[in-house]
Biopython code that builds the backbone (N, CA, C, O; Angstrom):
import numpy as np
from Bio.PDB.StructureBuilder import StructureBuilder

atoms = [
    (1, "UNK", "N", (-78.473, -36.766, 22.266)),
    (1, "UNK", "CA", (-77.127, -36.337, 21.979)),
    (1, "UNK", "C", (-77.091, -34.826, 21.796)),
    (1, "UNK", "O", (-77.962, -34.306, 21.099)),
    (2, "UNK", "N", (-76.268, -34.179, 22.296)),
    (2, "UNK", "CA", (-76.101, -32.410, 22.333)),
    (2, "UNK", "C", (-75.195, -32.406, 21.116)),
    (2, "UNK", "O", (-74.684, -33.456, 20.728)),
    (3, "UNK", "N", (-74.947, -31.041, 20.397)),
    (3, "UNK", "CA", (-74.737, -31.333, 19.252)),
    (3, "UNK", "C", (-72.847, -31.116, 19.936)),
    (3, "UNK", "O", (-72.468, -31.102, 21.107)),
    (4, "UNK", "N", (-72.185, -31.004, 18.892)),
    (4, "UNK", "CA", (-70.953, -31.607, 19.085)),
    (4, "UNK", "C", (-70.076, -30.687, 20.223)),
    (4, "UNK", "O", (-69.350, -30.958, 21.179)),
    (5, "UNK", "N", (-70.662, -29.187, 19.431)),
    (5, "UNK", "CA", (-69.630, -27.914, 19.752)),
    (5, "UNK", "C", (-70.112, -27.600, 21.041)),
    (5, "UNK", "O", (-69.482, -26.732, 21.645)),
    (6, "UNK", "N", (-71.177, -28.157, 21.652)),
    (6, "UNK", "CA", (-71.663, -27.733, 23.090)),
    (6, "UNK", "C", (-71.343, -28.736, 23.997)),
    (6, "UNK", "O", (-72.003, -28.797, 25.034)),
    (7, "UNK", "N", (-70.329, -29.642, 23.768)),
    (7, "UNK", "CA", (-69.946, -30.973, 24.110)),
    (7, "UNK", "C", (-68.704, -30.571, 25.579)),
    (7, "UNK", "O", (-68.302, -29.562, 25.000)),
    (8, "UNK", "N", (-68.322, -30.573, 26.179)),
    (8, "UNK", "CA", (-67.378, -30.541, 27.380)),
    (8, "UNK", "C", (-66.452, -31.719, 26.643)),
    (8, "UNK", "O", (-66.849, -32.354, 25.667)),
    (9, "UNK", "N", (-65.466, -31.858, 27.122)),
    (9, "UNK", "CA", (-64.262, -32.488, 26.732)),
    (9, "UNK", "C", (-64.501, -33.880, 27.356)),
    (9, "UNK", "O", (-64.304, -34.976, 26.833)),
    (10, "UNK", "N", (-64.951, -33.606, 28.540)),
    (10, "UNK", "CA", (-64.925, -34.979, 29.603)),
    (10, "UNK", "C", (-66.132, -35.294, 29.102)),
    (10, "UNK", "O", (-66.037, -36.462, 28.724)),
    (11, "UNK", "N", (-67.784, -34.678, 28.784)),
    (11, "UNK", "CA", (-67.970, -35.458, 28.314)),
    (11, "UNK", "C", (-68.525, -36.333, 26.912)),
    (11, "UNK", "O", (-69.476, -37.082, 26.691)),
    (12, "UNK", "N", (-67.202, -35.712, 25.988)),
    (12, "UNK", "CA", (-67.089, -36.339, 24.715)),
    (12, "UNK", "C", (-66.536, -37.261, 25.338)),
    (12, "UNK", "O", (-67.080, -38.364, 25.281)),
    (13, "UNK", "N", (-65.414, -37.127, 26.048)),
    (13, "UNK", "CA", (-64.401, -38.934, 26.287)),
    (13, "UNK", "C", (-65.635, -40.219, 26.911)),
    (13, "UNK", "O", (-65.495, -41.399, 26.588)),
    (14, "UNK", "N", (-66.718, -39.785, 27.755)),
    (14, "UNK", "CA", (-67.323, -40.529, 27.846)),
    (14, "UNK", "C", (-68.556, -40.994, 27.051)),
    (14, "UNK", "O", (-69.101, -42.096, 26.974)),
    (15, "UNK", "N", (-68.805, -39.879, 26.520)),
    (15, "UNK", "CA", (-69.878, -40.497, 25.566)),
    (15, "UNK", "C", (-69.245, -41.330, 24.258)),
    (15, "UNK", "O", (-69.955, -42.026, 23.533)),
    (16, "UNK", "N", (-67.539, -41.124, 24.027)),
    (16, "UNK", "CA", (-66.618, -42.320, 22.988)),
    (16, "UNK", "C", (-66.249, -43.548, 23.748)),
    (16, "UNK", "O", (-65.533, -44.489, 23.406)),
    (17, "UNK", "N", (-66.876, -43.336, 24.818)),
    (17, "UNK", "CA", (-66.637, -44.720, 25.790)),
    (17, "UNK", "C", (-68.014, -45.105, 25.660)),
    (17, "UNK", "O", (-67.903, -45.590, 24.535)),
    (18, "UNK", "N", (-69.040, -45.239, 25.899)),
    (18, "UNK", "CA", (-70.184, -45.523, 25.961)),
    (18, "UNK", "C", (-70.502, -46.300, 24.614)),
    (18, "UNK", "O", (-71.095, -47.377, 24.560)),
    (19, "UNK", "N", (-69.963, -45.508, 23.429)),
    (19, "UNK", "CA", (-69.930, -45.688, 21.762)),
    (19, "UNK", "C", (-69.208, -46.674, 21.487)),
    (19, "UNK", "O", (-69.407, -47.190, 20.387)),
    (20, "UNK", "N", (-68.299, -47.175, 22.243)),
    (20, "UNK", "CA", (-66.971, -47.900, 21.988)),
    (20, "UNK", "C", (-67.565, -49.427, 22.535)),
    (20, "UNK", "O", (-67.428, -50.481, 21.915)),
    (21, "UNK", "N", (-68.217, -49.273, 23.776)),
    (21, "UNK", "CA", (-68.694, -50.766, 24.602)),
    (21, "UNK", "C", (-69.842, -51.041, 23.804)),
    (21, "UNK", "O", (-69.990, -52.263, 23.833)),
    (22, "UNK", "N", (-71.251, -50.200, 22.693)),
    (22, "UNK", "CA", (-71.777, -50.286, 22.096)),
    (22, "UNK", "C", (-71.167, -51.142, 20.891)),
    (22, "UNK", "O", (-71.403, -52.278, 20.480)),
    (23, "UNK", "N", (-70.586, -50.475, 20.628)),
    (23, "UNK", "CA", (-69.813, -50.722, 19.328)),
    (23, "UNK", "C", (-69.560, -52.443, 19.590)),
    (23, "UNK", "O", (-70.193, -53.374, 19.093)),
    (24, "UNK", "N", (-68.407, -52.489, 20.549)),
    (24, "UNK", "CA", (-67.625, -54.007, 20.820)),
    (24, "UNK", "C", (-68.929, -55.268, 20.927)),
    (24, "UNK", "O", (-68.782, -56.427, 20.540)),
    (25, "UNK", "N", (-70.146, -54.721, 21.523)),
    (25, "UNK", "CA", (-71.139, -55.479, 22.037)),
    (25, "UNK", "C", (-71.752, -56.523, 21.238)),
    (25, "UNK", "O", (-72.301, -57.546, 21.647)),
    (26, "UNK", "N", (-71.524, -55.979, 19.590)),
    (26, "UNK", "CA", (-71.827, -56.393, 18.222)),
    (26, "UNK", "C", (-73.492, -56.563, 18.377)),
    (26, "UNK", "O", (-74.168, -57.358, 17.724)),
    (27, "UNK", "N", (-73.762, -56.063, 18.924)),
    (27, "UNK", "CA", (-75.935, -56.374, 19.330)),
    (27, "UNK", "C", (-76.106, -55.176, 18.622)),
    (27, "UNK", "O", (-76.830, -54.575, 19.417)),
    (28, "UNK", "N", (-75.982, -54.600, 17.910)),
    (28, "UNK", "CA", (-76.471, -53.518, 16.879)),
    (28, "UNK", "C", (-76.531, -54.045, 15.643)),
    (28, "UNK", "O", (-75.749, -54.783, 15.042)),
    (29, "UNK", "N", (-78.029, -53.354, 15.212)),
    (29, "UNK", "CA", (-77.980, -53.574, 13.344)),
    (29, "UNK", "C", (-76.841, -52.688, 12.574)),
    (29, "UNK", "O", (-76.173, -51.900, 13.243)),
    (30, "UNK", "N", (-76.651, -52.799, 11.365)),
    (30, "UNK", "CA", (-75.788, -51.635, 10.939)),
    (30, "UNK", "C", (-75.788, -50.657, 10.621)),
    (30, "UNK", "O", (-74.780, -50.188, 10.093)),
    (31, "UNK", "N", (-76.948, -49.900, 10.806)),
    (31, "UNK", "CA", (-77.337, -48.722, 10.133)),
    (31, "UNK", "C", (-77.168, -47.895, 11.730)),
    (31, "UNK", "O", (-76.710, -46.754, 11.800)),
    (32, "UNK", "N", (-77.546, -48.558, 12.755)),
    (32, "UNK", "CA", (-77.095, -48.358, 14.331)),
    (32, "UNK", "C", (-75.421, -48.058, 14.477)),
    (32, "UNK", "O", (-74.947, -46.992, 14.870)),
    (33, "UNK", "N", (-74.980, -48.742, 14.241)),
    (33, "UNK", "CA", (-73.507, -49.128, 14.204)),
    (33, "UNK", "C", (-72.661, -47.919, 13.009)),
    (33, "UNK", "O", (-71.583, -47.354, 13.193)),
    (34, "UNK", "N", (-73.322, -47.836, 12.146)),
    (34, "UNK", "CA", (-72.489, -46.649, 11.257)),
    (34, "UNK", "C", (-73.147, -45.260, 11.959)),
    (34, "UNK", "O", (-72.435, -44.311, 11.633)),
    (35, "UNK", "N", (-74.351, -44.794, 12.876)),
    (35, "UNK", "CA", (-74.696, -43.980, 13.298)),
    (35, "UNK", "C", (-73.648, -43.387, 14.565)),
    (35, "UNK", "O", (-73.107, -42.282, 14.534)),
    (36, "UNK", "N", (-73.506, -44.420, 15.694)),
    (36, "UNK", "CA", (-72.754, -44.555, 16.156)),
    (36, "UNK", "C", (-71.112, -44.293, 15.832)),
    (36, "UNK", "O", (-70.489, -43.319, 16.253)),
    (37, "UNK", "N", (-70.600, -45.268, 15.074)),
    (37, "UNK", "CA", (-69.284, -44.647, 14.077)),
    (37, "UNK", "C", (-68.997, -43.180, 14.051)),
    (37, "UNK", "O", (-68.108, -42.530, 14.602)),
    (38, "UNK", "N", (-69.991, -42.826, 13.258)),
    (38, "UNK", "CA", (-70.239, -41.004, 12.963)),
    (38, "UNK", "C", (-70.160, -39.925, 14.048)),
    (38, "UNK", "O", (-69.736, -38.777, 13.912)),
    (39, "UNK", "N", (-70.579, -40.427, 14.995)),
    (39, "UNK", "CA", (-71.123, -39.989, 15.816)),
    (39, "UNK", "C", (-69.437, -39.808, 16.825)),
    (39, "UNK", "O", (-69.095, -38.744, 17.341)),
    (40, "UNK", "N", (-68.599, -41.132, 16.897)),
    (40, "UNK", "CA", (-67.945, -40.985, 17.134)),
    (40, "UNK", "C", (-66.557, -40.548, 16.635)),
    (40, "UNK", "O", (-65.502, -40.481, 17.265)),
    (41, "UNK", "N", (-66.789, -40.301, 15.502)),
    (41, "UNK", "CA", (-65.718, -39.747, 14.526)),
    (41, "UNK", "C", (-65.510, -38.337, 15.004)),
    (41, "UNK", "O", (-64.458, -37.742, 15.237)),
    (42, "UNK", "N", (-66.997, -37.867, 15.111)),
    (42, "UNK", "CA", (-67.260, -36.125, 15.834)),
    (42, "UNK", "C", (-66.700, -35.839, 16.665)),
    (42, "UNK", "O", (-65.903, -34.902, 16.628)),
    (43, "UNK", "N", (-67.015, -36.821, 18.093)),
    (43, "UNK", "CA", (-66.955, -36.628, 19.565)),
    (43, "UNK", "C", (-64.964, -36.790, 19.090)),
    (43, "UNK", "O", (-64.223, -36.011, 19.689)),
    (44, "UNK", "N", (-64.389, -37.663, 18.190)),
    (44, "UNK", "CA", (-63.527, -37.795, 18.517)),
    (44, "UNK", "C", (-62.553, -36.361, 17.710)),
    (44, "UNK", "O", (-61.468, -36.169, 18.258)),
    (45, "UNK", "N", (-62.806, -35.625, 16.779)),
    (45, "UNK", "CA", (-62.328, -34.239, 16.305)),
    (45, "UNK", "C", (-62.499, -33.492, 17.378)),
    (45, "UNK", "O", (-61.459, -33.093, 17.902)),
    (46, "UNK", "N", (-63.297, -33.246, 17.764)),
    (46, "UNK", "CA", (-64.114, -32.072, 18.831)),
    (46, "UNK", "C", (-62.690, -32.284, 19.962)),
    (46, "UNK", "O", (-61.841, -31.396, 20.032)),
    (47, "UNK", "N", (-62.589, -33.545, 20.784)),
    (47, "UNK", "CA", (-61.684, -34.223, 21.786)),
    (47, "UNK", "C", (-60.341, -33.396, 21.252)),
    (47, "UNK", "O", (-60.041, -32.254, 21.600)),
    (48, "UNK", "N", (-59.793, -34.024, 20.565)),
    (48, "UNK", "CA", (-58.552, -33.669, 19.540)),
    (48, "UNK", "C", (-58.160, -32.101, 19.550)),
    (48, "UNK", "O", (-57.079, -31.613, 19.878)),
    (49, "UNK", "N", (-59.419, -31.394, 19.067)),
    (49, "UNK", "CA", (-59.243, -29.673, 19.076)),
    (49, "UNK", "C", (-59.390, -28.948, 20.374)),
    (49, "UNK", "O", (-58.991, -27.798, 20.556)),
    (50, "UNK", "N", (-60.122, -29.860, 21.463)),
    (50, "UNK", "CA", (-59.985, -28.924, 22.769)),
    (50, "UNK", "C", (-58.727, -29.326, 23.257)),
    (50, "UNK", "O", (-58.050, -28.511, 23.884)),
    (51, "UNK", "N", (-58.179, -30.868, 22.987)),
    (51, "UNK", "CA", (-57.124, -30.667, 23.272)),
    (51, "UNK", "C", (-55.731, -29.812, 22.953)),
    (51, "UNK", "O", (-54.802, -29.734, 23.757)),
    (52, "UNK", "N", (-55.750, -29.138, 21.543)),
    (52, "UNK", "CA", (-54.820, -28.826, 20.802)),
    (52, "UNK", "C", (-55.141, -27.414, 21.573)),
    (52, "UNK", "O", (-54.082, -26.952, 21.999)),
    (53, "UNK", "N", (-56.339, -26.529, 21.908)),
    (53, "UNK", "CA", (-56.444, -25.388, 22.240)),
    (53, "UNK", "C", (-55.904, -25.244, 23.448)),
    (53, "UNK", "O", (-55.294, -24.231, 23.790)),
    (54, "UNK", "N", (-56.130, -26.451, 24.320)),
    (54, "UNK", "CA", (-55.487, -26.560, 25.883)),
    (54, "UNK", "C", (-54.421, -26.186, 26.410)),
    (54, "UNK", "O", (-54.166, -25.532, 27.422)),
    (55, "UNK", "N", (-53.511, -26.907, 25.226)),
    (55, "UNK", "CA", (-51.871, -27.130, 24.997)),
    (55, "UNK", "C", (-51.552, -26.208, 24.410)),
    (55, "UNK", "O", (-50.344, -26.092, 24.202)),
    (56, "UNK", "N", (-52.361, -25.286, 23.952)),
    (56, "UNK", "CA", (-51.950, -23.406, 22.994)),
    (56, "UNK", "C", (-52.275, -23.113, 23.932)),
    (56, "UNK", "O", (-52.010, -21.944, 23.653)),
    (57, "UNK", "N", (-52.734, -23.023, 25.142)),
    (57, "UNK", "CA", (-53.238, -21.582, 26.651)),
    (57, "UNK", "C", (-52.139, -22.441, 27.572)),
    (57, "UNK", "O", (-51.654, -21.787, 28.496)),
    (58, "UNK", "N", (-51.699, -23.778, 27.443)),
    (58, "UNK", "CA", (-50.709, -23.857, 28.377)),
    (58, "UNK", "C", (-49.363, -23.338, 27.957)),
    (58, "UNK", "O", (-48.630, -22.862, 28.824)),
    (59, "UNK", "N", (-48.895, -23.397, 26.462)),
    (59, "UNK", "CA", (-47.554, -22.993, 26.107)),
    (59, "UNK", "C", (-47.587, -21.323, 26.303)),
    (59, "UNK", "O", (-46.723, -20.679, 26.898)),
    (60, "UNK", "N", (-48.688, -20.822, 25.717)),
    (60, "UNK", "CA", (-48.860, -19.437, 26.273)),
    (60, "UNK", "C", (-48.679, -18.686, 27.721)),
    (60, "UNK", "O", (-48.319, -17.534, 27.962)),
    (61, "UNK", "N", (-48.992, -19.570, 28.448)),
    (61, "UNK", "CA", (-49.362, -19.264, 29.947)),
    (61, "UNK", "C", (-47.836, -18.850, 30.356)),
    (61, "UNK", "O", (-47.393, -17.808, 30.840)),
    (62, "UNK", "N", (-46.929, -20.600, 29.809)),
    (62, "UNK", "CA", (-45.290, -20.784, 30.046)),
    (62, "UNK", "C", (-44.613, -19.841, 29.535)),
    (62, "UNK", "O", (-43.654, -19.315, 30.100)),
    (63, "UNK", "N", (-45.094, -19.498, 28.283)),
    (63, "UNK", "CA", (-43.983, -18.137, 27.971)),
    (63, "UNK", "C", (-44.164, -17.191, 28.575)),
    (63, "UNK", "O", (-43.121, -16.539, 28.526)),
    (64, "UNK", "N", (-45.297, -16.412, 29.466)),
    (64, "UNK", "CA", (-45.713, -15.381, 29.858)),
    (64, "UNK", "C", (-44.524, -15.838, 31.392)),
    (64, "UNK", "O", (-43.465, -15.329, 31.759)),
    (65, "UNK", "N", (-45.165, -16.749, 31.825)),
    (65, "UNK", "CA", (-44.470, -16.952, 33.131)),
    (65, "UNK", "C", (-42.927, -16.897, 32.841)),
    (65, "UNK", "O", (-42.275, -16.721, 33.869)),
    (66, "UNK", "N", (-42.259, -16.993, 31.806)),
    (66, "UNK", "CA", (-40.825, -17.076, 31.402)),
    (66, "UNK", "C", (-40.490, -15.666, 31.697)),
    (66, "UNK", "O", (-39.645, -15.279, 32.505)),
    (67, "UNK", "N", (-41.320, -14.886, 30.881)),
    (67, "UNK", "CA", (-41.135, -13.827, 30.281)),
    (67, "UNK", "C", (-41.075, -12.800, 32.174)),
    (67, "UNK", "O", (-40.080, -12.143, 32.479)),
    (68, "UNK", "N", (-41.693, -12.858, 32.647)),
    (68, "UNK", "CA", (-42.098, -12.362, 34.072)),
    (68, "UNK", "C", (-40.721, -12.647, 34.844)),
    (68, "UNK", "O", (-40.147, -11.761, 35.477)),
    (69, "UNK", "N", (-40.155, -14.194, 34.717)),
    (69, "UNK", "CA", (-39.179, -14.368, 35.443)),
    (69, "UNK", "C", (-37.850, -13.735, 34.626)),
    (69, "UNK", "O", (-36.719, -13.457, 35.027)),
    (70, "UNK", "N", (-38.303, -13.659, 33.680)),
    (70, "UNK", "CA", (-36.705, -13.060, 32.733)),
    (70, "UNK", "C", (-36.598, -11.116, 33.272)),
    (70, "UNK", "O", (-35.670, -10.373, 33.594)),
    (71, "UNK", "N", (-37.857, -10.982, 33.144)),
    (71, "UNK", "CA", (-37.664, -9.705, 33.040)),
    (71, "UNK", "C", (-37.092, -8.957, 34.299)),
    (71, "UNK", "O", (-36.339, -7.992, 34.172)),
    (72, "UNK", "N", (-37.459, -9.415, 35.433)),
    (72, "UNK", "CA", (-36.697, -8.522, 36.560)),
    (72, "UNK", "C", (-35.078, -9.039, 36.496)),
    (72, "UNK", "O", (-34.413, -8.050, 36.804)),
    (73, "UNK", "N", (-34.222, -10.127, 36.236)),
    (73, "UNK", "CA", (-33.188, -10.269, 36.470)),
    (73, "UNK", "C", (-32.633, -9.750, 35.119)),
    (73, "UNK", "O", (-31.431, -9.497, 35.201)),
    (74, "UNK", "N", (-33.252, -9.487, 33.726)),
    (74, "UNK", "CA", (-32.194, -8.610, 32.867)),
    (74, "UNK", "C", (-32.476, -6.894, 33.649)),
    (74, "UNK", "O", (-31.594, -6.040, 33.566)),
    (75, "UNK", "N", (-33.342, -6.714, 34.117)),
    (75, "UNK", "CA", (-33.413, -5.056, 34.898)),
    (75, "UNK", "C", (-32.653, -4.952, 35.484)),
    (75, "UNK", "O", (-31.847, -4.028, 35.382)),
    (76, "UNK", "N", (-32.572, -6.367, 36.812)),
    (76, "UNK", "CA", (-31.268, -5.708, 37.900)),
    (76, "UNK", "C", (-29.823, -5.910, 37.185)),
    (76, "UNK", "O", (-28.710, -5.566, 37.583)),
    (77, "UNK", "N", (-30.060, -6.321, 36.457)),
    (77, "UNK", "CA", (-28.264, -6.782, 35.044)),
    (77, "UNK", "C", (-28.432, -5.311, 34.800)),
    (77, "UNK", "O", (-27.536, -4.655, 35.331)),
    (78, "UNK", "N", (-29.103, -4.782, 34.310)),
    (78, "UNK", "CA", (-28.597, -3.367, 33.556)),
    (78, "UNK", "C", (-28.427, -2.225, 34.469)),
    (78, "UNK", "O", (-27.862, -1.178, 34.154)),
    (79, "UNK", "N", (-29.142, -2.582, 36.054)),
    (79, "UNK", "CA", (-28.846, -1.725, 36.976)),
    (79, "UNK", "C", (-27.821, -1.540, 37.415)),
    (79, "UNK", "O", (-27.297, -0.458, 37.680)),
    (80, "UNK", "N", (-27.203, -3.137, 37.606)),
    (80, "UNK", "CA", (-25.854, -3.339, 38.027)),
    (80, "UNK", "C", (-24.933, -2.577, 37.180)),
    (80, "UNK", "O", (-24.262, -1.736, 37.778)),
    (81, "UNK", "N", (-24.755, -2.688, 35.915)),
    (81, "UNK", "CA", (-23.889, -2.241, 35.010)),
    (81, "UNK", "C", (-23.952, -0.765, 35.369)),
    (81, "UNK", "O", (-22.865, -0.524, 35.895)),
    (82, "UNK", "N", (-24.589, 0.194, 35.347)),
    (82, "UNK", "CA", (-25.015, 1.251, 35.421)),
    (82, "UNK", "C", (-24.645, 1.891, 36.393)),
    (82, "UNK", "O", (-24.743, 3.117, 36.428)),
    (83, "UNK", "N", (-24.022, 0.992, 37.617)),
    (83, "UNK", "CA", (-23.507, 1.901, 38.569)),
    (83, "UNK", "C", (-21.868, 1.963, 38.879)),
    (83, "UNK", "O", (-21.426, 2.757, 39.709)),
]
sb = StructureBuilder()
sb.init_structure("model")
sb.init_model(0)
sb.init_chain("A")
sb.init_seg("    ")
for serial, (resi, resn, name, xyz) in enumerate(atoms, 1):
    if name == "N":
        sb.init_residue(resn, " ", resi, " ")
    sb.init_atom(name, np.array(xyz, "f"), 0.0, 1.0, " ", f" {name:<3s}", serial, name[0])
structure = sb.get_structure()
């Protein structure tokens, strides 16, 4: 297991899939089974925060692109006025 923060997004989702068919399989002792748990509690924060950072560089991206399309049509507005 790589430790959490060096984890790729895709593959935390699969290594909480892998954890999950483990898990359901019930063929684990419990000290296996709460390792596992833990393990996926991690993979599943880690998931959660790349997602939340994703969705902060996409709303960012959208305002920039707003901002680009706003800005030449208030210019030619004040050009217009101006003449």
């Amino acid at each position: 297991m790589a430790t959490t923060k060096s984890v790729s997004f895709e593959t935390a989702i699969s290594e909480l899939e892998s954890i999950v068919s483990q898990l359901e399989s019930g063929d684990l002792e419990l000290e296996q089974s709460l390792t596992l748990f833990e393990r996926g509690i991690e993979l599943t924060r880690l998931s959660q925060s790349k997602l939340q950072e994703a969705e902060q560089k996409v709303q960012v991206l959208m305002a920039k692109q707003d901002q680009l399309e706003l800005q030449p049509f208030a210019a030619n507005e004040q050009s217009h006025g101006e003449s």
